[in-house]
PATOR-355658 format. One record per residue (C-alpha): residue in one letter; x, y, z. Coordinates in Angstrom, 1 decimal, padded with zeros to 4 digits. Last residue first. Layout:
+---+--------+--------+--------+
: r :      u :      v :      w :
+---+--------+--------+--------+
: a :      X :      Y :      Z :
...
+---+--------+--------+--------+
END
This chain:
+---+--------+--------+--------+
: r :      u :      v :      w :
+---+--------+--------+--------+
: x :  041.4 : -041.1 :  006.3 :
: x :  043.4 : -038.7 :  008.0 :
: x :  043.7 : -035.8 :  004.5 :
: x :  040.2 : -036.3 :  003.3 :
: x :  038.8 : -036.0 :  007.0 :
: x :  041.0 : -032.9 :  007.6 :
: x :  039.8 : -031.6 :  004.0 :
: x :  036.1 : -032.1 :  005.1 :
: x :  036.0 : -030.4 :  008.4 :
: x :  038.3 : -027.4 :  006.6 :
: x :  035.5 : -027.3 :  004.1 :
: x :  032.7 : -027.4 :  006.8 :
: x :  034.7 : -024.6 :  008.7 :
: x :  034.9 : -022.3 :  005.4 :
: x :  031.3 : -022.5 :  004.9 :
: x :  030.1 : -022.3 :  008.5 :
: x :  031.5 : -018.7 :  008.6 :
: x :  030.8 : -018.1 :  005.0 :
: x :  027.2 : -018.5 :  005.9 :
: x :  027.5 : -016.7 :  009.1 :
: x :  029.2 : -013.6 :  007.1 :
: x :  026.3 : -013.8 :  004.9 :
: x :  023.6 : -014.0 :  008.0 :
: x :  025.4 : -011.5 :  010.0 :
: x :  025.5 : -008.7 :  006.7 :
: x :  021.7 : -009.4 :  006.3 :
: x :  020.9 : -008.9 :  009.5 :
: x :  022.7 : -005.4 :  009.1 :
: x :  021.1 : -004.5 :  005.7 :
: x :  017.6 : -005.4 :  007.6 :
: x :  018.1 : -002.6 :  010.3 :
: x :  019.4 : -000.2 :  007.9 :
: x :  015.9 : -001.2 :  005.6 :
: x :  014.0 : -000.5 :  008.4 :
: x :  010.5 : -001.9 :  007.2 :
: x :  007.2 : -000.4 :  009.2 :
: x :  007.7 :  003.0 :  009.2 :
: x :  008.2 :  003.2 :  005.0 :
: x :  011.1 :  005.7 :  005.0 :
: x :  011.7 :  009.4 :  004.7 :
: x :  015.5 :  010.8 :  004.1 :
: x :  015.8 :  014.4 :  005.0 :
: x :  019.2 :  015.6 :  003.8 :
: x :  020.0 :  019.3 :  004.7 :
: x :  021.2 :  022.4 :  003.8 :
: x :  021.5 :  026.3 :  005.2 :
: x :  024.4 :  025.9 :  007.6 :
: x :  025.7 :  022.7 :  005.7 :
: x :  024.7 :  018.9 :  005.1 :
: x :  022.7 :  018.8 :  008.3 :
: x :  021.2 :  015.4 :  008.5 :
: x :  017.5 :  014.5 :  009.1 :
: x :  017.5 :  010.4 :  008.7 :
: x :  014.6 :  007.9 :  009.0 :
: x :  011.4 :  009.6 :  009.2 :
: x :  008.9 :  008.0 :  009.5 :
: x :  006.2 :  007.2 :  006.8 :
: x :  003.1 :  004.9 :  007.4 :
: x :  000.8 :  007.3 :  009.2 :
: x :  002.0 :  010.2 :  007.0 :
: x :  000.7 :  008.5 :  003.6 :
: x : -002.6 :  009.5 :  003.7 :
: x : -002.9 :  011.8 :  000.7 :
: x : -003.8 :  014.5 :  002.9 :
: x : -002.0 :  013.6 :  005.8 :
: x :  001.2 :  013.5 :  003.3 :
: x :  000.4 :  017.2 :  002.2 :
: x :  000.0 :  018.8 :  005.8 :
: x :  003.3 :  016.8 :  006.9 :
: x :  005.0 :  018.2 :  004.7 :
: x :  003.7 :  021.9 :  004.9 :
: x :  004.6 :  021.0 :  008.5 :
: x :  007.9 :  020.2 :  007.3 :
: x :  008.9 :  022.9 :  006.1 :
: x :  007.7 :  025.2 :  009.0 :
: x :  009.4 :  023.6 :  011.0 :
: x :  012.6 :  023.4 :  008.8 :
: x :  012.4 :  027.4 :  008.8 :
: x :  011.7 :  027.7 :  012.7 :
: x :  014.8 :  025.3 :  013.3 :
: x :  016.8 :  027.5 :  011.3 :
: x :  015.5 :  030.8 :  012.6 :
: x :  016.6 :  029.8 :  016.3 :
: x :  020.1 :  028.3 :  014.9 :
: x :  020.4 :  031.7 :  014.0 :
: x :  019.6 :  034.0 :  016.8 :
: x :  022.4 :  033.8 :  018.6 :
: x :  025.1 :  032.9 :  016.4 :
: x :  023.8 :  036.2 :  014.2 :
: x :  020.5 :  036.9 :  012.4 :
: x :  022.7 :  037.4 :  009.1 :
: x :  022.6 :  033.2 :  009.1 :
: x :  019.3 :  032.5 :  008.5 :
: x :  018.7 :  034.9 :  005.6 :
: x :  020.5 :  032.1 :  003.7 :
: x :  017.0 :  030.8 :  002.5 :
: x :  016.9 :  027.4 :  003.9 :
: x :  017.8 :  024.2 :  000.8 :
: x :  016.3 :  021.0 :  002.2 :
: x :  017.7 :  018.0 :  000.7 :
: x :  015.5 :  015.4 : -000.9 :
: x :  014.8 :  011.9 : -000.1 :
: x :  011.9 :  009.4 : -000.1 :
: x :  012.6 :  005.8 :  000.5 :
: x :  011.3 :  003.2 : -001.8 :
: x :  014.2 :  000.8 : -001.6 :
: x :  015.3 :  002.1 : -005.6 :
: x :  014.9 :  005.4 : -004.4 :
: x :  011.6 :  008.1 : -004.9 :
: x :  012.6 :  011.8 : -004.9 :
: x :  010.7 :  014.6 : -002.5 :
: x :  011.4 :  018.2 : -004.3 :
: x :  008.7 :  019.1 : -001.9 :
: x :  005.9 :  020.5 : -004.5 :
: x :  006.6 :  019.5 : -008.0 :
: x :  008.3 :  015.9 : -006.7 :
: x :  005.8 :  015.0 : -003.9 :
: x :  003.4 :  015.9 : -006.8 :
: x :  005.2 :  013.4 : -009.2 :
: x :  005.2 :  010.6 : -006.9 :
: x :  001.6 :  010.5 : -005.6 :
: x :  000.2 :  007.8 : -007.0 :
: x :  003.9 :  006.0 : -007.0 :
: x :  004.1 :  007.0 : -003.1 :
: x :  000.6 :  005.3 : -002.8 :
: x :  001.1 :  002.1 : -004.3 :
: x :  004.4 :  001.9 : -002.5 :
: x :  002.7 :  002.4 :  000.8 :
: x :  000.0 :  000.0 :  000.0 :
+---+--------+--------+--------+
END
């Protein structure tokens, strides 16, 4: 369902929110603030900042209610790039695809594990009998 409704969507998440679709399903863009932020001064700065990505991301939020998409997103990664940039990475809440890349990692290296033991079990029996 998610999927389905990302794809329905996909081109208006692009025209308004510069929201990309990747190849796991995960929606990405990177945020680009106006650089008004920073002639506010260290104090007042980060202060703008936040309020600007707030404000982003209610308009987000706003858009994927809508389309009801919101109760099955999370976000996965908000990352500050530079002062006035950053990478917001969306993902399906229900599927952690870091989570399933690292279970993946310990089954291969299992398999190999076992793999290389079973062919040293086999050459030892080869070699004594």
């Amino acid at each position: 369902m998610y999927r389905k409704l990302v794809k329905e969507n996909q081109e208006e998440l692009l025209q308004k929110f510069n929201l990309r679709v990747d190849e796991v399903g995960r929606l990405y863009t990177v945020i680009n603030l106006p650089p008004q932020a920073d002639t506010y001064g260290p104090k007042d700065g980060p202060r703008i900042t936040a309020s600007l990505l707030k404000n982003w991301l209610s308009r987000l939020d706003e858009f994927l209610i809508s389309k009801s998409i919101k109760e099955l997103t999370a976000v996965e990664t908000m990352q500050e790039i530079d002062e006035s940039n950053y990478l917001l990475i969306i993902r399906f809440k229900f599927l952690n695809m870091a989570r399933i890349a690292t279970i993946s990692s310990f089954i291969t290296a299992f398999v190999v594990g076992v793999t290389v033991i079973a062919t040293i079990v086999i050459a030892l029996i080869k070699l004594f009998f």
